[in-house]
C-alpha positions as CSV (number, residue, x, y, z in Angstrom):
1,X,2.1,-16.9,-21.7
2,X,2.7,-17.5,-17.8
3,X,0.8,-17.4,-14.7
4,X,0.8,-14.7,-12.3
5,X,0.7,-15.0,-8.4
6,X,0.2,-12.0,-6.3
7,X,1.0,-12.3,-2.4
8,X,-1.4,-11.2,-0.7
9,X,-1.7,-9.5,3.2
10,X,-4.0,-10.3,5.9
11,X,-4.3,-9.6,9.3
12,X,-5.6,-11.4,12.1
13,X,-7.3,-13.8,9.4
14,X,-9.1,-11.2,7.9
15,X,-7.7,-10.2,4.3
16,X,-6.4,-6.9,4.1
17,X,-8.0,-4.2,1.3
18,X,-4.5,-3.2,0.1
19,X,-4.4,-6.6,-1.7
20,X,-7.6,-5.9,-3.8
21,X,-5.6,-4.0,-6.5
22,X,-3.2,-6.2,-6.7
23,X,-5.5,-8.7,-8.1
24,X,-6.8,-5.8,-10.2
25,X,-3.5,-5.5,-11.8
26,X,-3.1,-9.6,-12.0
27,X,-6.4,-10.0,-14.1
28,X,-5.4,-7.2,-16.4
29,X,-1.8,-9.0,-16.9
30,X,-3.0,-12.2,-17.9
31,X,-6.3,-10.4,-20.3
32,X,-3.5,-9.1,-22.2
33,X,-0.9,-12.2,-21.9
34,X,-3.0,-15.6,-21.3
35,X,-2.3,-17.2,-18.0
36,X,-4.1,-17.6,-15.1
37,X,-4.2,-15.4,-11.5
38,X,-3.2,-17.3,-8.6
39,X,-2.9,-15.6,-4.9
40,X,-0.4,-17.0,-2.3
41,X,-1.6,-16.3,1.4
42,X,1.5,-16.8,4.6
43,X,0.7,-16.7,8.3
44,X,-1.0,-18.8,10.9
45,X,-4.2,-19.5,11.3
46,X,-5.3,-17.5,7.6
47,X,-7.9,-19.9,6.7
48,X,-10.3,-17.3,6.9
49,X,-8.0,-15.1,4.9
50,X,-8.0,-17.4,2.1
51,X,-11.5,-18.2,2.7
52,X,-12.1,-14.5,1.5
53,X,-9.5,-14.4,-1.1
54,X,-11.1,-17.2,-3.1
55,X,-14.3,-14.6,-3.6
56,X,-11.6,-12.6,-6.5
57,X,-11.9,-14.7,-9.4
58,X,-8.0,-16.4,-9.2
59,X,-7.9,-20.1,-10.6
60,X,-6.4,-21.4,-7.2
61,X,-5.3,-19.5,-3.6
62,X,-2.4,-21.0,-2.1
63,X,-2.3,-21.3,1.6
64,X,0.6,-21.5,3.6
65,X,-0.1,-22.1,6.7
66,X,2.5,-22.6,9.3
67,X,3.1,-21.9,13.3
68,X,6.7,-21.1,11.6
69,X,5.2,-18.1,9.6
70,X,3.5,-17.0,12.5
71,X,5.7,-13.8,12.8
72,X,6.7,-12.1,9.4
73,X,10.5,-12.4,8.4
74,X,11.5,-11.9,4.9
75,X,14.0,-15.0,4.7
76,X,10.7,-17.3,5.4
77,X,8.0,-16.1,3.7
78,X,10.9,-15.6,0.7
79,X,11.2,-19.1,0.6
80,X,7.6,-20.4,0.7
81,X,6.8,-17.9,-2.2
82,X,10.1,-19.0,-4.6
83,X,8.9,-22.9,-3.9
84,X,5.3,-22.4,-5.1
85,X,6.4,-19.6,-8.0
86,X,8.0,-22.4,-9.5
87,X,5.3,-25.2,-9.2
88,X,2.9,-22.7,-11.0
89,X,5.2,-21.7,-13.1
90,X,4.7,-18.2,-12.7
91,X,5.9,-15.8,-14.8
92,X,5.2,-12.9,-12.6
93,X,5.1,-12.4,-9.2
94,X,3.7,-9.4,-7.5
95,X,2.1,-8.1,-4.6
96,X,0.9,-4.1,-3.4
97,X,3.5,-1.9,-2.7
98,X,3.5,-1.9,1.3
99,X,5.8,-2.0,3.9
100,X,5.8,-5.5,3.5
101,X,6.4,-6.4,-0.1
102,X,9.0,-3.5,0.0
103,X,10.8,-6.1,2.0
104,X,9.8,-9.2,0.8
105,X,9.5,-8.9,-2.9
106,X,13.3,-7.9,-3.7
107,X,14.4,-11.3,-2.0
108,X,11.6,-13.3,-4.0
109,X,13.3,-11.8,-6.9
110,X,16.8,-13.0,-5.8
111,X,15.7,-16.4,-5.0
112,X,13.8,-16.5,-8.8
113,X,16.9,-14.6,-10.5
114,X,14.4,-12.2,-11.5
115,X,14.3,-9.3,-12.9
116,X,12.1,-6.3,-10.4
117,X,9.8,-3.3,-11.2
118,X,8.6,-1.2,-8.5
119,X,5.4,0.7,-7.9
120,X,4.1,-0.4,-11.2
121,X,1.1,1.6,-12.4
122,X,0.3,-0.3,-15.5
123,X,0.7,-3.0,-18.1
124,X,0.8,-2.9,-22.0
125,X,0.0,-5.9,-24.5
126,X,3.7,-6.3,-24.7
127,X,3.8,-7.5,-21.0
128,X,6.1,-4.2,-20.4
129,X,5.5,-2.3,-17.3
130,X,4.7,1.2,-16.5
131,X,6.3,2.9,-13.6
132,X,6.6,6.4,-12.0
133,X,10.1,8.2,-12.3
134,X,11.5,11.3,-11.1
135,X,8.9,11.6,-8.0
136,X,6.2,10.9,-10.5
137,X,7.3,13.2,-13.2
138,X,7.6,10.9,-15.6
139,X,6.4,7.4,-16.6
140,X,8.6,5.1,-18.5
141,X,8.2,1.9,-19.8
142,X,10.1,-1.2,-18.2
143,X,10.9,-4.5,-19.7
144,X,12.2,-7.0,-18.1
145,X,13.9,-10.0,-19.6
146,X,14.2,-12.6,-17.3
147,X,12.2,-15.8,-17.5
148,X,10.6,-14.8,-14.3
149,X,9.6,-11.2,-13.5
150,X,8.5,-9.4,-9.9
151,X,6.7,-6.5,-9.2
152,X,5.3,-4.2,-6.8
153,X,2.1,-2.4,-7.7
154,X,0.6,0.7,-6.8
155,X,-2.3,0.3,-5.3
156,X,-3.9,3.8,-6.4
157,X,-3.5,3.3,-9.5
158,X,-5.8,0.2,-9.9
159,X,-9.5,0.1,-8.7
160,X,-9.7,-3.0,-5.8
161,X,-11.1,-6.2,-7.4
162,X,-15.2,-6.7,-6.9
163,X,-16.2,-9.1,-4.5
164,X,-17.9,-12.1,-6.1
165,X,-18.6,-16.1,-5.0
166,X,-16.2,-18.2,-3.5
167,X,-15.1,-20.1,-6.4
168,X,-11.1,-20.2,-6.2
169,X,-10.2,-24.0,-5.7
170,X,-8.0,-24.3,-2.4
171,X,-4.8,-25.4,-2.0
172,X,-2.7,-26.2,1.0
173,X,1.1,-25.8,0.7
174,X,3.2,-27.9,2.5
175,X,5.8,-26.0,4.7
176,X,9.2,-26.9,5.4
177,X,10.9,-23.6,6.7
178,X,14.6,-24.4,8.6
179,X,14.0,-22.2,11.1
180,X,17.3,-22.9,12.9
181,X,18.9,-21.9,9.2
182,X,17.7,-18.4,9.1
183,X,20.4,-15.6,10.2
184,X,17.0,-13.5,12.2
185,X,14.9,-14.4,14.4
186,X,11.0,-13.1,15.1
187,X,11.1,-11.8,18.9
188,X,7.5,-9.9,18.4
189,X,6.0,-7.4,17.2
190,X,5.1,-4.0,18.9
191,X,1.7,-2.4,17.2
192,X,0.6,1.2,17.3
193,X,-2.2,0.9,18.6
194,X,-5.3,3.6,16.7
195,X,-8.6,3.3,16.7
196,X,-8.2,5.4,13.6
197,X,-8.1,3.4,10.0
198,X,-5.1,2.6,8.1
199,X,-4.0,5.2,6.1
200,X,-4.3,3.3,2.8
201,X,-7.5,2.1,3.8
202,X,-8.7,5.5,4.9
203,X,-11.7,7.7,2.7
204,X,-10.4,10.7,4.4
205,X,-6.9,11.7,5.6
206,X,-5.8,14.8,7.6
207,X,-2.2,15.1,7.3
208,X,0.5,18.0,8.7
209,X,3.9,19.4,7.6
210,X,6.6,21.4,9.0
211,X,3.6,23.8,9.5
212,X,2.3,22.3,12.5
213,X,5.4,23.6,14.5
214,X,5.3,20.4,16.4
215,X,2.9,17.4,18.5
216,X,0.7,20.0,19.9
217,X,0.0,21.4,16.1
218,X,-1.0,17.3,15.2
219,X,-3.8,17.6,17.9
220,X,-4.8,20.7,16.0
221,X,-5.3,18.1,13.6
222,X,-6.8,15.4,15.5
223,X,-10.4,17.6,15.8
224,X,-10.9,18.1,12.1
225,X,-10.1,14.1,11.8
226,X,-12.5,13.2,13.9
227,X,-15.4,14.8,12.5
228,X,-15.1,12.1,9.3
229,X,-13.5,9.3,11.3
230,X,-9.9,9.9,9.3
231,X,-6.3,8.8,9.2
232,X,-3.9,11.1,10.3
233,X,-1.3,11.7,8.2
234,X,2.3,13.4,7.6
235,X,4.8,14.5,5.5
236,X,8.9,13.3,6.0
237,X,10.1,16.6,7.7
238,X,7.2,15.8,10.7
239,X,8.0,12.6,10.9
240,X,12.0,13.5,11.0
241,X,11.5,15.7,14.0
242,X,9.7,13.0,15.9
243,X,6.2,14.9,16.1
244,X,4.6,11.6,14.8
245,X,5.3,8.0,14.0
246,X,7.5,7.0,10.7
247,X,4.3,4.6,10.0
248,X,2.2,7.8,9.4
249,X,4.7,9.5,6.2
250,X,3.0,10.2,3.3
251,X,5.3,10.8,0.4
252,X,7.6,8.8,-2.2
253,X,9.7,7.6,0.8
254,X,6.4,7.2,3.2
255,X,3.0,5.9,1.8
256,X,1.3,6.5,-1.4
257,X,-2.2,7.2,-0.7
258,X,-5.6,8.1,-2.9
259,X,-8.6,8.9,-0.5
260,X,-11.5,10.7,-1.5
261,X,-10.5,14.1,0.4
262,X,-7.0,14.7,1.7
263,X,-6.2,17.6,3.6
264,X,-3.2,19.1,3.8
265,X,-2.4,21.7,6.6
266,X,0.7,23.2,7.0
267,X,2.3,21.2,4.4
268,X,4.3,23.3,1.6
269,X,4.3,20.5,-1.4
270,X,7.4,19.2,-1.5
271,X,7.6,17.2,-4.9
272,X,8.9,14.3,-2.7
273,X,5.4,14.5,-0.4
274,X,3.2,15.1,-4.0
275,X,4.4,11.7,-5.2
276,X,2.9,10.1,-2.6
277,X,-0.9,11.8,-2.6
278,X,-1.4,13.7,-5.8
279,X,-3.6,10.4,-6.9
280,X,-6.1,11.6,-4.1
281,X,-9.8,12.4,-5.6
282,X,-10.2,15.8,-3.8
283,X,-7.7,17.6,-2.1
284,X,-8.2,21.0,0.4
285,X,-4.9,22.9,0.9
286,X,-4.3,25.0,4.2
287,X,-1.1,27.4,4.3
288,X,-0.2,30.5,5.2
289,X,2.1,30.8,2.0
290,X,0.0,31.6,-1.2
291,X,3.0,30.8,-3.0
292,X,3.5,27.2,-1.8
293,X,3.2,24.3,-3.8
294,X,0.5,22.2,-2.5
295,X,-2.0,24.7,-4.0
296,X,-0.8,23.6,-7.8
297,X,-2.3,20.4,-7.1
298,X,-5.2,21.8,-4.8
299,X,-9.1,21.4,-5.4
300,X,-9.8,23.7,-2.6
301,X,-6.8,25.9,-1.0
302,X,-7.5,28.6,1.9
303,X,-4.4,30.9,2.6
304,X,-4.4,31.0,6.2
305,X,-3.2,30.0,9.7
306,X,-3.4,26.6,10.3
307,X,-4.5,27.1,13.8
308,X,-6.9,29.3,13.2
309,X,-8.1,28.2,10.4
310,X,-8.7,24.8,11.2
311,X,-10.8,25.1,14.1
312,X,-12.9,27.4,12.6
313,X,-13.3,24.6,10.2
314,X,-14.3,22.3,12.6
315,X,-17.0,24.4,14.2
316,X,-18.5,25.3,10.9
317,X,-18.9,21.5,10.2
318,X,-20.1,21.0,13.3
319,X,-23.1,23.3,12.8
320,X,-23.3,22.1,9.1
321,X,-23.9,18.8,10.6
322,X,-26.2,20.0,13.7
Protein backbone atom coordinates (compact mmCIF):
# COMPACT_ATOMS: atom_id res chain seq x y z
CA UNK A 1 0.00 0.00 0.00
CA UNK A 2 1.59 3.48 -1.09
CA UNK A 3 0.42 6.80 -1.89
CA UNK A 4 -0.06 8.14 -5.23
CA UNK A 5 0.77 11.79 -6.54
CA UNK A 6 -0.31 12.90 -9.87
CA UNK A 7 1.34 16.23 -11.27
CA UNK A 8 -0.90 18.19 -12.38
CA UNK A 9 -1.03 21.26 -15.36
CA UNK A 10 -2.28 24.61 -15.10
CA UNK A 11 -2.19 27.59 -17.00
CA UNK A 12 -2.22 31.06 -16.17
CA UNK A 13 -3.55 29.84 -12.59
CA UNK A 14 -6.32 28.27 -13.96
CA UNK A 15 -6.11 24.30 -13.72
CA UNK A 16 -6.03 22.64 -16.92
CA UNK A 17 -8.98 19.85 -17.83
CA UNK A 18 -6.26 17.30 -19.08
CA UNK A 19 -5.42 16.78 -15.34
CA UNK A 20 -9.00 15.60 -14.40
CA UNK A 21 -8.35 12.05 -15.51
CA UNK A 22 -5.40 11.75 -14.10
CA UNK A 23 -7.04 11.97 -10.73
CA UNK A 24 -9.56 9.54 -12.25
CA UNK A 25 -6.93 6.99 -12.65
CA UNK A 26 -5.32 8.01 -9.02
CA UNK A 27 -8.53 7.28 -7.06
CA UNK A 28 -9.02 4.03 -8.90
CA UNK A 29 -5.25 3.00 -7.99
CA UNK A 30 -5.47 3.52 -4.46
CA UNK A 31 -9.60 1.75 -4.32
CA UNK A 32 -7.79 -1.20 -5.41
CA UNK A 33 -4.34 -0.75 -3.36
CA UNK A 34 -4.99 1.47 -0.11
CA UNK A 35 -3.21 4.74 -0.05
CA UNK A 36 -4.12 8.04 -0.47
CA UNK A 37 -4.32 10.60 -3.80
CA UNK A 38 -2.09 13.50 -3.43
CA UNK A 39 -1.71 16.18 -6.47
CA UNK A 40 1.55 18.27 -6.85
CA UNK A 41 1.00 21.75 -8.57
CA UNK A 42 4.61 23.78 -10.15
CA UNK A 43 4.63 27.34 -11.42
CA UNK A 44 4.18 30.84 -10.21
CA UNK A 45 1.57 32.45 -8.98
CA UNK A 46 -0.83 28.76 -9.01
CA UNK A 47 -2.55 29.54 -5.94
CA UNK A 48 -5.64 29.64 -7.75
CA UNK A 49 -4.63 26.45 -9.46
CA UNK A 50 -4.38 24.64 -6.34
CA UNK A 51 -7.31 26.51 -5.06
CA UNK A 52 -9.28 24.47 -7.74
CA UNK A 53 -7.47 21.29 -7.49
CA UNK A 54 -8.36 20.84 -3.83
CA UNK A 55 -12.24 20.53 -5.13
CA UNK A 56 -11.00 16.46 -6.51
CA UNK A 57 -11.16 14.60 -3.35
CA UNK A 58 -7.01 14.15 -2.84
CA UNK A 59 -5.97 14.03 0.90
CA UNK A 60 -3.43 16.99 0.40
CA UNK A 61 -2.38 19.30 -2.93
CA UNK A 62 1.17 20.29 -2.85
CA UNK A 63 2.04 23.70 -4.05
CA UNK A 64 5.16 24.62 -5.36
CA UNK A 65 5.33 27.81 -5.85
CA UNK A 66 8.38 29.56 -7.06
CA UNK A 67 9.51 32.75 -9.38
CA UNK A 68 12.27 29.85 -10.23
CA UNK A 69 9.42 27.60 -11.81
CA UNK A 70 8.05 30.34 -13.48
CA UNK A 71 9.12 28.97 -16.93
CA UNK A 72 8.79 25.09 -17.39
CA UNK A 73 12.24 23.14 -17.61
CA UNK A 74 12.31 19.48 -16.92
CA UNK A 75 15.61 19.55 -14.73
CA UNK A 76 13.44 21.92 -12.13
CA UNK A 77 10.19 20.78 -11.96
CA UNK A 78 12.15 17.05 -11.92
CA UNK A 79 13.53 17.98 -8.75
CA UNK A 80 10.72 19.59 -6.86
CA UNK A 81 8.58 16.42 -7.77
CA UNK A 82 11.47 13.60 -6.62
CA UNK A 83 11.78 15.79 -3.11
CA UNK A 84 8.10 15.66 -2.29
CA UNK A 85 7.55 11.87 -3.93
CA UNK A 86 9.71 10.82 -1.22
CA UNK A 87 8.22 12.81 1.78
CA UNK A 88 4.81 11.19 0.83
CA UNK A 89 6.20 8.29 0.19
CA UNK A 90 4.65 7.68 -2.93
CA UNK A 91 4.54 4.69 -4.58
CA UNK A 92 3.38 5.98 -7.86
CA UNK A 93 3.82 8.92 -9.52
CA UNK A 94 1.86 9.97 -12.55
CA UNK A 95 0.51 12.58 -14.46
CA UNK A 96 -1.71 12.84 -18.18
CA UNK A 97 0.09 12.05 -21.01
CA UNK A 98 0.93 15.58 -22.55
CA UNK A 99 3.58 17.22 -24.03
CA UNK A 100 4.64 18.02 -20.75
CA UNK A 101 4.79 14.87 -18.76
CA UNK A 102 6.29 13.23 -21.94
CA UNK A 103 9.18 15.24 -20.87
CA UNK A 104 9.04 15.43 -17.41
CA UNK A 105 7.89 12.13 -16.13
CA UNK A 106 10.99 9.99 -17.60
CA UNK A 107 13.40 12.30 -15.49
CA UNK A 108 11.15 11.91 -12.27
CA UNK A 109 11.62 8.26 -12.95
CA UNK A 110 15.44 8.61 -13.11
CA UNK A 111 15.72 10.74 -10.12
CA UNK A 112 13.28 7.88 -8.10
CA UNK A 113 15.15 4.82 -9.88
CA UNK A 114 11.84 3.94 -11.04
CA UNK A 115 10.50 1.78 -13.03
CA UNK A 116 8.00 3.78 -16.12
CA UNK A 117 4.73 2.84 -18.00
CA UNK A 118 3.43 5.04 -20.64
CA UNK A 119 0.02 5.91 -21.81
CA UNK A 120 -1.55 3.73 -19.25
CA UNK A 121 -5.17 2.88 -19.82
CA UNK A 122 -5.86 0.94 -16.70
CA UNK A 123 -5.11 -0.65 -13.41
CA UNK A 124 -5.86 -4.22 -12.00
CA UNK A 125 -6.11 -5.27 -8.18
CA UNK A 126 -2.56 -6.51 -8.60
CA UNK A 127 -1.35 -2.81 -9.04
CA UNK A 128 -0.24 -4.02 -12.78
CA UNK A 129 -0.79 -1.59 -15.47
CA UNK A 130 -2.57 -1.75 -18.69
CA UNK A 131 -1.02 -0.22 -21.76
CA UNK A 132 -1.61 0.06 -25.56
CA UNK A 133 0.96 -1.79 -27.87
CA UNK A 134 1.43 -2.12 -31.39
CA UNK A 135 -0.46 1.34 -32.26
CA UNK A 136 -3.19 0.16 -30.00
CA UNK A 137 -3.42 -3.35 -31.26
CA UNK A 138 -2.85 -4.84 -28.45
CA UNK A 139 -3.00 -4.31 -24.65
CA UNK A 140 -0.62 -6.01 -22.34
CA UNK A 141 -0.16 -6.01 -18.91
CA UNK A 142 2.95 -4.20 -17.22
CA UNK A 143 4.42 -4.72 -13.89
CA UNK A 144 6.78 -2.91 -12.61
CA UNK A 145 9.08 -3.88 -9.69
CA UNK A 146 10.66 -1.10 -8.33
CA UNK A 147 9.82 0.34 -4.95
CA UNK A 148 8.67 3.41 -6.71
CA UNK A 149 6.63 3.27 -10.00
CA UNK A 150 5.76 6.33 -12.79
CA UNK A 151 3.35 6.58 -15.16
CA UNK A 152 1.75 8.49 -17.86
CA UNK A 153 -1.96 8.02 -18.30
CA UNK A 154 -4.20 8.35 -21.03
CA UNK A 155 -6.49 10.71 -20.58
CA UNK A 156 -9.37 9.15 -22.92
CA UNK A 157 -9.40 6.36 -21.37
CA UNK A 158 -10.55 7.68 -17.89
CA UNK A 159 -13.69 9.95 -17.41
CA UNK A 160 -12.34 13.60 -15.72
CA UNK A 161 -12.87 13.52 -11.96
CA UNK A 162 -16.40 15.38 -10.74
CA UNK A 163 -16.08 18.64 -9.30
CA UNK A 164 -16.97 18.60 -5.57
CA UNK A 165 -16.00 21.08 -2.27
CA UNK A 166 -12.81 22.35 -1.52
CA UNK A 167 -11.72 20.02 1.01
CA UNK A 168 -7.95 19.01 0.05
CA UNK A 169 -5.82 20.35 3.11
CA UNK A 170 -3.05 22.69 1.53
CA UNK A 171 0.39 22.46 1.60
CA UNK A 172 3.20 24.79 0.61
CA UNK A 173 6.52 23.24 -0.51
CA UNK A 174 9.45 24.84 0.16
CA UNK A 175 11.69 25.47 -3.01
CA UNK A 176 15.26 25.34 -3.31
CA UNK A 177 16.02 24.92 -7.11
CA UNK A 178 19.99 25.78 -8.02
CA UNK A 179 19.21 27.55 -10.79
CA UNK A 180 22.87 28.40 -11.63
CA UNK A 181 23.34 24.27 -11.49
CA UNK A 182 21.05 23.46 -14.30
CA UNK A 183 22.78 22.74 -17.80
CA UNK A 184 19.36 24.90 -19.72
CA UNK A 185 18.15 27.79 -19.27
CA UNK A 186 14.25 29.23 -19.74
CA UNK A 187 14.67 32.20 -22.42
CA UNK A 188 10.61 32.24 -23.04
CA UNK A 189 8.12 30.90 -24.49
CA UNK A 190 6.53 31.55 -27.94
CA UNK A 191 2.58 30.56 -27.85
CA UNK A 192 0.37 29.93 -30.89
CA UNK A 193 -1.83 32.04 -30.49
CA UNK A 194 -6.01 30.39 -31.42
CA UNK A 195 -8.99 31.48 -30.31
CA UNK A 196 -9.86 27.96 -31.07
CA UNK A 197 -9.89 25.33 -27.98
CA UNK A 198 -7.22 22.91 -27.23
CA UNK A 199 -7.41 20.00 -28.98
CA UNK A 200 -7.70 17.65 -25.95
CA UNK A 201 -10.12 19.94 -24.56
CA UNK A 202 -12.12 20.23 -27.68
CA UNK A 203 -16.02 18.47 -28.06
CA UNK A 204 -15.50 18.62 -31.75
CA UNK A 205 -12.40 18.38 -33.93
CA UNK A 206 -11.92 18.84 -37.67
CA UNK A 207 -8.76 17.41 -38.70
CA UNK A 208 -7.02 16.94 -42.49
CA UNK A 209 -4.53 14.46 -44.13
CA UNK A 210 -2.47 14.31 -47.08
CA UNK A 211 -5.93 14.92 -48.70
CA UNK A 212 -5.94 18.54 -48.20
CA UNK A 213 -3.14 18.94 -50.83
CA UNK A 214 -1.85 21.68 -48.72
CA UNK A 215 -2.59 25.23 -46.29
CA UNK A 216 -5.21 26.36 -48.66
CA UNK A 217 -7.14 22.69 -48.21
CA UNK A 218 -6.92 23.47 -44.00
CA UNK A 219 -9.02 26.64 -44.67
CA UNK A 220 -11.34 24.26 -46.47
CA UNK A 221 -11.46 23.12 -43.11
CA UNK A 222 -11.53 26.12 -41.10
CA UNK A 223 -15.50 26.83 -42.27
CA UNK A 224 -16.88 23.43 -41.23
CA UNK A 225 -14.90 24.23 -37.75
CA UNK A 226 -16.40 27.06 -37.14
CA UNK A 227 -19.85 26.20 -37.31
CA UNK A 228 -19.34 24.05 -33.80
CA UNK A 229 -16.55 26.28 -32.46
CA UNK A 230 -13.80 23.16 -33.02
CA UNK A 231 -10.13 22.39 -32.84
CA UNK A 232 -8.42 21.90 -35.94
CA UNK A 233 -6.64 18.98 -36.21
CA UNK A 234 -4.03 16.84 -38.32
CA UNK A 235 -2.50 13.89 -39.17
CA UNK A 236 1.78 13.48 -39.24
CA UNK A 237 2.10 13.56 -43.10
CA UNK A 238 0.33 17.34 -42.90
CA UNK A 239 2.15 18.36 -40.31
CA UNK A 240 5.53 16.92 -42.03
CA UNK A 241 4.95 19.09 -45.05
CA UNK A 242 4.61 22.21 -43.01
CA UNK A 243 0.80 22.89 -43.95
CA UNK A 244 0.05 23.18 -40.11
CA UNK A 245 1.80 23.44 -36.76
CA UNK A 246 3.47 20.02 -35.11
CA UNK A 247 1.19 21.19 -31.99
CA UNK A 248 -1.90 20.23 -34.07
CA UNK A 249 -0.78 16.07 -34.91
CA UNK A 250 -3.12 13.77 -34.01
CA UNK A 251 -1.82 10.28 -33.98
CA UNK A 252 0.42 7.87 -31.76
CA UNK A 253 3.38 10.29 -32.27
CA UNK A 254 0.96 13.56 -32.09
CA UNK A 255 -2.07 13.77 -29.64
CA UNK A 256 -4.44 11.23 -28.47
CA UNK A 257 -7.81 12.68 -28.59
CA UNK A 258 -11.60 11.47 -27.75
CA UNK A 259 -14.20 14.32 -28.66
CA UNK A 260 -17.69 13.70 -29.15
CA UNK A 261 -17.49 14.10 -33.15
CA UNK A 262 -14.23 14.01 -35.06
CA UNK A 263 -14.03 14.50 -38.55
CA UNK A 264 -11.76 13.33 -40.66
CA UNK A 265 -11.29 14.82 -44.30
CA UNK A 266 -8.84 13.79 -46.53
CA UNK A 267 -7.27 11.54 -44.08
CA UNK A 268 -6.59 7.76 -45.33
CA UNK A 269 -6.29 5.89 -41.71
CA UNK A 270 -3.02 5.26 -41.22
CA UNK A 271 -2.86 2.77 -38.16
CA UNK A 272 -0.27 5.32 -36.72
CA UNK A 273 -3.14 8.36 -36.99
CA UNK A 274 -6.01 5.63 -35.63
CA UNK A 275 -4.04 5.20 -32.44
CA UNK A 276 -4.43 8.52 -31.62
CA UNK A 277 -8.43 9.17 -32.21
CA UNK A 278 -10.21 5.85 -32.59
CA UNK A 279 -11.37 6.54 -28.69
CA UNK A 280 -13.51 9.47 -30.29
CA UNK A 281 -17.46 8.96 -29.54
CA UNK A 282 -18.63 9.68 -33.16
CA UNK A 283 -16.55 9.82 -36.03
CA UNK A 284 -17.62 11.24 -39.87
CA UNK A 285 -15.09 10.06 -42.52
CA UNK A 286 -14.63 12.22 -45.79
CA UNK A 287 -12.48 10.58 -48.73
CA UNK A 288 -12.48 10.14 -52.06
CA UNK A 289 -11.12 6.50 -51.71
CA UNK A 290 -13.93 3.99 -50.59
CA UNK A 291 -11.27 1.66 -49.88
CA UNK A 292 -9.33 3.68 -47.30
CA UNK A 293 -9.08 2.89 -43.86
CA UNK A 294 -10.57 5.57 -41.86
CA UNK A 295 -14.05 4.19 -42.88
CA UNK A 296 -13.30 0.79 -40.79
CA UNK A 297 -13.52 2.88 -37.84
CA UNK A 298 -16.19 5.41 -39.26
CA UNK A 299 -19.72 6.16 -37.77
CA UNK A 300 -20.67 8.14 -40.74
CA UNK A 301 -18.28 7.94 -44.02
CA UNK A 302 -19.20 9.93 -47.37
CA UNK A 303 -16.98 8.90 -50.47
CA UNK A 304 -16.36 12.14 -51.89
CA UNK A 305 -14.15 15.24 -52.67
CA UNK A 306 -13.10 16.90 -49.83
CA UNK A 307 -13.59 20.25 -51.38
CA UNK A 308 -16.67 19.77 -52.51
CA UNK A 309 -18.01 17.93 -50.20
CA UNK A 310 -17.21 19.88 -47.33
CA UNK A 311 -18.71 23.05 -48.20
CA UNK A 312 -21.74 21.64 -49.18
CA UNK A 313 -21.61 20.46 -45.70
CA UNK A 314 -21.31 23.62 -44.35
CA UNK A 315 -24.19 25.28 -46.13
CA UNK A 316 -26.54 22.43 -45.30
CA UNK A 317 -25.78 23.13 -41.53
CA UNK A 318 -26.08 26.44 -42.10
CA UNK A 319 -29.68 26.15 -43.19
CA UNK A 320 -30.18 23.31 -40.66
CA UNK A 321 -29.37 25.80 -38.18
CA UNK A 322 -31.29 28.92 -39.92
Amino acid sequence: MGNVLIIAEHKDGVLKKVSLPGFSFAKDYVAKRGGELHVLIMGHKADGAAEQARCYGAAKVHVADHESLAGYLAESYAAVAEQVAKEIRAEVVGATATAMSKDLLPRIAAKLHAGMASEVVGVDGKGWFKRPVWAGNVIVEVEIKTPAKVVTIRGTEFESAVKGPPASEKSNVPVNVNLGGLKKRFVKFEEVKSNRPELTDAAVIVSGGRGTKGPEGFKVLEGLADLFNAAIGATRAAVDAGWVPNDLQVGQTGKVVAPEVYFACGISGAIQHLAGMKSSKTIVAVNKDSEAPIFSVADYGLVADLFKAVPELVESIKKAKG
